[in-house]
N, C-alpha and C positions, 0 to 999 in steps of 0.2 A: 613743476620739476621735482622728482626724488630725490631726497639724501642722496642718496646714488650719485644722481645725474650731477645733483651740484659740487662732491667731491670728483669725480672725475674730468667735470671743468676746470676746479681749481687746481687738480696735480695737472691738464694740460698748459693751465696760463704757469704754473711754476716751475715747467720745465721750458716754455718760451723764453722765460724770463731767462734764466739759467743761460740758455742758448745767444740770445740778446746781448746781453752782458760779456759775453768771452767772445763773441763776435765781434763786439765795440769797439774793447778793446786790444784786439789783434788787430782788427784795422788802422784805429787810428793812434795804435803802438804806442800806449798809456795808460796808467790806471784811470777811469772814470773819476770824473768829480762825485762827491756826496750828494751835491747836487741833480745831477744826470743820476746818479743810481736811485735816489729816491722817488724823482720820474718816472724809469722806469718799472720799480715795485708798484707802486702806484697805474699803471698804465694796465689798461685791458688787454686781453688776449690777442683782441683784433689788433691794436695797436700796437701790441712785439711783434707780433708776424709782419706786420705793414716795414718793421725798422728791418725784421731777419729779410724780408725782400729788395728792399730798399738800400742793402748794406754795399753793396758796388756805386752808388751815388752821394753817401756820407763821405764826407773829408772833415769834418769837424762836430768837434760839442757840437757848435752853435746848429749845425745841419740836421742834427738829432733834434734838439731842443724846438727847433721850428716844425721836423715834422711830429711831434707830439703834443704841436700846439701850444707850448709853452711859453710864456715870457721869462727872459732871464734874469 
């Protein structure tokens, strides 16, 4: 993979993230734990897009936190 390829990855997973985040929490209408946000900085590409698809089946952290695999 190019320098290229691999910055252009990363500005995709950083506008995920972005997207992720302001989606969370206008869903579940609060700021995010430190917790949950360090998850989700942490979390791959694939796995913000799985949360931005999955955002109509979230009703809590803990719903996030499970599908990221996470223990709390």
């Amino acid at each position: 993979m190019s320098v290229a390829d691999k910055l252009r990855r990363e500005g995709k997973r950083e506008e995920a993230l972005e997207v992720a985040l302001n989606l969370l929490e206008k869903k579940l209408q609060t700021d995010l734990s430190a917790q949950l946000q360090k998850e989700l900085e942490d979390a791959s590409y694939e796995k913000l897009k799985e949360v931005q698809n999955k955002l109509f089946d979230l009703e809590s952290e803990d719903d996030v936190f499970e599908l990221l695999e996470v223990q709390k």
